[in-house]
N, C-alpha and C positions, 0 to 999 in steps of 0.2 A: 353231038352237041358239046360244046364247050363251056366249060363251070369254072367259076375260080371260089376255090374253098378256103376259109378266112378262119383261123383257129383263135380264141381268145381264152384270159385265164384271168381271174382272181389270186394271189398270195399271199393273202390274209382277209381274214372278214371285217375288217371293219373299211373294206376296200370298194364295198357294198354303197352303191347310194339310191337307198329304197325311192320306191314310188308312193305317191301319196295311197292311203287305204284302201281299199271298193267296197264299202259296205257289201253284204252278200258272195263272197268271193272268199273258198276259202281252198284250202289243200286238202286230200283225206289217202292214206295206203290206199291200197287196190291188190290184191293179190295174182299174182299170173294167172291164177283158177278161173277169175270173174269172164263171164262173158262179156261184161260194158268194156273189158281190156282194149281186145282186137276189135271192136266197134268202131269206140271211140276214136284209137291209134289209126288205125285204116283212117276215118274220114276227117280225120287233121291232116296224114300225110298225104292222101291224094291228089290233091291239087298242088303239090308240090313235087310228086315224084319219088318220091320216099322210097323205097327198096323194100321196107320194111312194111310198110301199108299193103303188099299184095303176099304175102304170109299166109299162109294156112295156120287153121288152129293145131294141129299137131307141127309143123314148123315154128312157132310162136310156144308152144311147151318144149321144146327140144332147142330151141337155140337161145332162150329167155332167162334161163332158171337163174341165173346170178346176176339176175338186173333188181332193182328196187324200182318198183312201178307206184305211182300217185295219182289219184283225178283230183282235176280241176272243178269245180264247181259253184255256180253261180246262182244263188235263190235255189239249193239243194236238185240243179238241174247239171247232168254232166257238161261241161265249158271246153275240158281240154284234157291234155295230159303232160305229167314229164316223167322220166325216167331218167335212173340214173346206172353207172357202170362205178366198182371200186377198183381203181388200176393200183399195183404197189408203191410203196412211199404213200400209203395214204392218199395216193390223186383221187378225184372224185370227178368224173366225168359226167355233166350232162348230157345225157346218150338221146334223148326225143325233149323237143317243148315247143307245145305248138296249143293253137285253138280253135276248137271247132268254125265253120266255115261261117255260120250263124251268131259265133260272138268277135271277130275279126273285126276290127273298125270301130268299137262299142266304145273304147278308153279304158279297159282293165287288161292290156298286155303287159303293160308295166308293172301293175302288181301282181299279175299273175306271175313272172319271170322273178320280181323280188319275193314271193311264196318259195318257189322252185329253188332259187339260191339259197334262204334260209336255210331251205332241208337240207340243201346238198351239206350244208358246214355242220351238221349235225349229226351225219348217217356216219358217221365215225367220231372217236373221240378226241386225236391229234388229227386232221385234214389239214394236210399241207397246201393244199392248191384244190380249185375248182376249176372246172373246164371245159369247154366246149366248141364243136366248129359248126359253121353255116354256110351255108353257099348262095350262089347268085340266084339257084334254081328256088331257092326259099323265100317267104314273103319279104319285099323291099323294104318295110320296117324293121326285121329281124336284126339284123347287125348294130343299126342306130338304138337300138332299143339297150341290145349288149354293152352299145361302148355308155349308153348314159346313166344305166346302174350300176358303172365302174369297171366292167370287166375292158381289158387290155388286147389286142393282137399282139401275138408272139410270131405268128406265120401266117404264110397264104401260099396256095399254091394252083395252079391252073391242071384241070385232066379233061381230058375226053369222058364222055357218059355214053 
């Protein structure tokens, strides 16, 4: 199967252009320990394919440990997740952001994604860049969602899966 994978970056925050609020919607840590972790990440990335959604819990403790993990939640019900990776030069990768199959289509991906970027500009104290890729195998809103809260493509590139 053929993917074409679409890399896009922020280089400064105020480069951000939030989505209006969602009442009930909010961000919280999650520690790698939590069971709701690999729940939640499994049935976000399943229907997309994710690599990462078929993990075992000791794979997800061993190949995890330097991620910053967050839930999404909606009326204090888990909604989603994102994760993030710190590359050097202070990059700050968003590594997962996705949401449950149940809140897809609702209207709060926008701000779920402008939660997720807040954080990312904050999990350090100089963050030079934020960043992230998505592919075609991902929901068809994903990218449009990217370029309207400011983030830029820098690259794309086509592989086999």
């Amino acid at each position: 199967m053929r993917e074409i994978v679409t890399y896009v970056e922020m280089t400064s925050r105020d480069q951000l252009v939030p989505a209006p609020p969602v009442p009930g919607l909010a961000l919280k840590p999650l520690g790698l320990e939590s069971p709701l972790l690999a729940d939640v990440h499994t049935r976000v990335g399943t229907p997309y394919g994710w690599r990462s959604a078929t993990r075992t819990r000791q794979e997800w403790t061993a190949g995890y440990q330097s991620r910053t993990f967050c839930l999404l939640s909606f009326e204090d019900d888990p909604a989603g997740v994102v994760s993030y990776d710190l590359h050097p030069g202070d990059d700050v990768e968003i590594a997962a952001f996705g949401l449950l199959p149940e809140f897809v289509g609702k209207g709060i991906g926008g701000y779920a994604l402008t939660l997720g970027i807040q954080q990312a500009w904050e999990l350090v104290p100089e963050v030079s860049r934020v960043w992230l890729h998505t592919s075609t195998l991902d929901h068809p809103r994903a990218l449009p969602n990217y370029h309207r809260r400011g983030f830029r493509t820098f690259k794309t590139e086509e592989r086999e899966r």
